[in-house]
C-alpha positions as CSV (number, residue, x, y, z in Angstrom):
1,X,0.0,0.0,0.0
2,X,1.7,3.3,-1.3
3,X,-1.2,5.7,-1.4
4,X,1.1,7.9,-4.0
5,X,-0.7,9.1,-7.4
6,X,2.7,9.1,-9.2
7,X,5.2,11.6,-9.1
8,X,3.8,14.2,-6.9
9,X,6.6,14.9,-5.2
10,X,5.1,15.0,-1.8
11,X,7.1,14.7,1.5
12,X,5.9,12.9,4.9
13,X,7.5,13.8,7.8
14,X,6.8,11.0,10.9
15,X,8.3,12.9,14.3
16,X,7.9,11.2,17.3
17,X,7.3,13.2,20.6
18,X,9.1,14.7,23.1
19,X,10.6,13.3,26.4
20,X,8.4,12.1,29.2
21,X,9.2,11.0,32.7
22,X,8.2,7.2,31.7
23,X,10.6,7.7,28.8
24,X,13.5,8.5,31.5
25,X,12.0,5.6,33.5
26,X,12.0,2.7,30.6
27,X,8.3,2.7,31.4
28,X,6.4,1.3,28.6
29,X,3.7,4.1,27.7
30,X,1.4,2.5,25.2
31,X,-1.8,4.8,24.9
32,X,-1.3,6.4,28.9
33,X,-1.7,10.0,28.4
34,X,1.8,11.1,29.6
35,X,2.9,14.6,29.3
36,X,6.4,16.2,28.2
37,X,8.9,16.7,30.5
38,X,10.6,20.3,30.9
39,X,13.4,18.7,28.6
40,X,11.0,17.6,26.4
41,X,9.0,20.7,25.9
42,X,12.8,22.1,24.8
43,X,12.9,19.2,23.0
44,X,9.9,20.0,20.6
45,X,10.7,23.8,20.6
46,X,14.2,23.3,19.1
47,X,13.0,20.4,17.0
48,X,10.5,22.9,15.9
49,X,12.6,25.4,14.7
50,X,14.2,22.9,12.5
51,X,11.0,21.5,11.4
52,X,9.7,25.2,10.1
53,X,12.0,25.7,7.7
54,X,10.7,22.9,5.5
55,X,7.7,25.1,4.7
56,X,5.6,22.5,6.3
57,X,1.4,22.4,4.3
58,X,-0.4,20.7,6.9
59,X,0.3,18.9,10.5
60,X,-1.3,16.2,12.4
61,X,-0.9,14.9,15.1
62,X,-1.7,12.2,18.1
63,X,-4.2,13.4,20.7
64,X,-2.0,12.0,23.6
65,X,-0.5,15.3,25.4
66,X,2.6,14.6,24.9
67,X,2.5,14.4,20.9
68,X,0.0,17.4,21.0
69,X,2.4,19.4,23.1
70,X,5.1,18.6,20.3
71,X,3.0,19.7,17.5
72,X,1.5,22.8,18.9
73,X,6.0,23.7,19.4
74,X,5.7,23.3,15.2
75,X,1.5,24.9,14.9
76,X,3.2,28.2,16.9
77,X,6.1,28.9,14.3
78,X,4.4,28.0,11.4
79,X,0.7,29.5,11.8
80,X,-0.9,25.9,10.4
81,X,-3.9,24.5,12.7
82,X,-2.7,21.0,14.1
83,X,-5.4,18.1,13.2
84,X,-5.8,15.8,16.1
85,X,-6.6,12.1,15.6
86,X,-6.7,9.5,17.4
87,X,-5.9,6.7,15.2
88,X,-2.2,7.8,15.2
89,X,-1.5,7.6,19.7
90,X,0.7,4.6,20.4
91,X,0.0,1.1,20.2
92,X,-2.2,-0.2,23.2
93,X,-0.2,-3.0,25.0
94,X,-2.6,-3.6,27.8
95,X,-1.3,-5.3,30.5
96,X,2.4,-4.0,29.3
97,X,1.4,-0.4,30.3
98,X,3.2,1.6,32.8
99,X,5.5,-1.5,33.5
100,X,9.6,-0.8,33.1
101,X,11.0,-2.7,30.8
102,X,12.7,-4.8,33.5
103,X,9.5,-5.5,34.7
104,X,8.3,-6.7,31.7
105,X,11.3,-9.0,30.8
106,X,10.2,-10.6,33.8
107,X,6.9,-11.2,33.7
108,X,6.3,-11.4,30.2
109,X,9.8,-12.7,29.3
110,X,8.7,-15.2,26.4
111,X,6.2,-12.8,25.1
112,X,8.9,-10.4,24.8
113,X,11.2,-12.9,23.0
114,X,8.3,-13.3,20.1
115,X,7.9,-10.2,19.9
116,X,11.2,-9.2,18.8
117,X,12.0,-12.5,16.8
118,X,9.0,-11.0,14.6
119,X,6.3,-12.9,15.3
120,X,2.5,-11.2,15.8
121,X,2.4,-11.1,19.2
122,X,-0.5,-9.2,21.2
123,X,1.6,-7.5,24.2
124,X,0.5,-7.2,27.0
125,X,-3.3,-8.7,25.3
126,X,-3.3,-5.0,23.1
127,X,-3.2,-4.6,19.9
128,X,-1.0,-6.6,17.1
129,X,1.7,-4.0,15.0
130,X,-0.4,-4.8,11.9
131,X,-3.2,-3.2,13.8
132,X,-1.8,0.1,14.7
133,X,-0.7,0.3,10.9
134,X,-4.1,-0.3,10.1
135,X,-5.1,2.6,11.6
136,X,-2.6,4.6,11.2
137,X,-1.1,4.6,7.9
138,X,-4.8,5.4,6.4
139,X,-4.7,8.5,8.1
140,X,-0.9,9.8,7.2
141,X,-2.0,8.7,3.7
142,X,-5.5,10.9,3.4
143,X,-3.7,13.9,4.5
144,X,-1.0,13.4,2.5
145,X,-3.3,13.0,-0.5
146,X,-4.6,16.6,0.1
147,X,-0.8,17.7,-0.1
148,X,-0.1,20.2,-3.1
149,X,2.5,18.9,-5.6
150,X,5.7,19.3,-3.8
151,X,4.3,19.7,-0.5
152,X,5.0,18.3,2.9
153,X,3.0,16.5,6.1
154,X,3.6,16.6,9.3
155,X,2.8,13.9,11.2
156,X,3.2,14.1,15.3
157,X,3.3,10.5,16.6
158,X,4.9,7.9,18.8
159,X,7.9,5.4,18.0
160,X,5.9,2.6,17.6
161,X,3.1,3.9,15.7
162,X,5.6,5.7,13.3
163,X,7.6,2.5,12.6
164,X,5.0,0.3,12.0
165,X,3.2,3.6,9.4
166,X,6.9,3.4,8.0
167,X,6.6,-0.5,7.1
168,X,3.5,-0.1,6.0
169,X,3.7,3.1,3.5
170,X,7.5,1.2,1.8
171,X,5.4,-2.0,1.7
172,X,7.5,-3.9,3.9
173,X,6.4,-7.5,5.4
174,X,5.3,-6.9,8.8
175,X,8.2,-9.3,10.2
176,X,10.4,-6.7,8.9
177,X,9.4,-3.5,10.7
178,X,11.5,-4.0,13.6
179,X,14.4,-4.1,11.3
180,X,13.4,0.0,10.5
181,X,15.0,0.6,14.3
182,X,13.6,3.2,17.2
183,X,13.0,6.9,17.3
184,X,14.6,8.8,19.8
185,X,12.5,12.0,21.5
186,X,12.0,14.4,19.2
187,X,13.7,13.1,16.2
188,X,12.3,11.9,13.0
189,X,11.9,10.2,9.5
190,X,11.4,11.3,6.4
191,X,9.6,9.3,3.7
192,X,9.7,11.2,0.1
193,X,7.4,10.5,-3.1
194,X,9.4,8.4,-5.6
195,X,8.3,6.7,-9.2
196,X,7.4,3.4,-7.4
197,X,6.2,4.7,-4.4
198,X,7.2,6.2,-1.0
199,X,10.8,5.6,-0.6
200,X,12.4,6.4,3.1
201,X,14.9,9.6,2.7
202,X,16.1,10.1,6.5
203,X,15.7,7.6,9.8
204,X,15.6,8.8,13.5
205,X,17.3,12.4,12.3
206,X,17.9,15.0,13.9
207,X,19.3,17.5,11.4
208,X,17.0,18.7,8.6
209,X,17.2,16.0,5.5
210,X,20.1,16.8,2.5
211,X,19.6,15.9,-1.2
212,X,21.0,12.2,-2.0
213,X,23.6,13.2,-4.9
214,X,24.8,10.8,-7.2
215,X,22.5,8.1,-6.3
216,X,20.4,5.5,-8.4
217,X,18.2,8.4,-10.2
């Protein structure tokens, strides 16, 4: 699933939230309404500034506090209303929620272990990655349908959601997502409009995105 109407041009940008005190405690969020950290909120304002000077067309965002918090840094420099949906918070883990990861490789140890070898796996009895995607990637994909040619998106989510929108949008086997790596606070990928598709420009950056010179096009 690409969602792209060939050659567009368009440019998604998936950046993940500031820090949280659950973040600083390995505390597995999941959906719990958590809000940014004093180092987070600096987090999202320098992240921000960054963020402005790709001329961003539109922004949307989780409606968890902390990713709303993030985008309103972005909505303040920029002038552009922030669209709120909830199909893009973090994947529900149930029973995983508000543990430490310690906690969790305790009590959940084999769980864990199939989770990370690839296999579906409902953590904590929440939802499966393939699930989130479901939800999620329809919605970076209608707002990046009302992009102008050229244009760029915004999205304000968390680190699991984004990597499993990521696998979803390059049309990666869901085994594979894992492979794609973490976000840290504040950072973000960039996914760019190619011939065949969305093609994955930046990963977990921090710095705004260069031009790929000399490449395969």
């Amino acid at each position: 699933m690409n969602g792209t109407k060939g050659g567009r041009g368009r440019r998604v940008v998936l950046w993940r939230h500031g820090q949280t005190s659950w973040n600083l405690e390995r505390r597995f969020q999941g959906s719990t309404d958590i809000e940014l950290t004093e180092t987070g909120v600096a987090q999202a304002r320098r992240a921000a500034r960054l963020l402005a000077a790709l001329q961003p067309d539109a922004i949307v965002a989780s409606d968890l506090r902390r990713a709303a918090a993030t985008a309103g840094e972005l909505a303040a420099l920029t002038r552009l209303e922030v669209s709120h949906d909830s199909a893009l918070r973090e994947t529900y883990a149930g029973a995983w929620q508000g543990l430490t990861h310690e906690e969790i490789l305790a009590q959940y140890g084999e769980q864990y272990s199939a989770w990370k070898r690839g296999e579906p796996v409902r953590r904590g009895g929440g939802e499966l990655e393939t699930e989130v995607a479901d939800r999620a990637a329809p919605v970076v994909l209608h707002h990046a349908d009302k992009l102008p040619d050229d244009g760029t998106l915004v999205v304000v989510s968390h680190g699991g959601t984004i990597r499993t929108t990521i696998g979803r949008l390059l049309g990666l086997e869901a085994h594979h997502w894992e492979g794609l790596g973490g976000l840290s606070n504040c950072c973000w990928s960039v996914l760019g409009e190619g011939a065949r598709g969305w093609r994955l420009l930046e990963h977990n950056a921090g710095t705004l995105p260069e031009p790929v010179l000399g490449d395969d096009d």
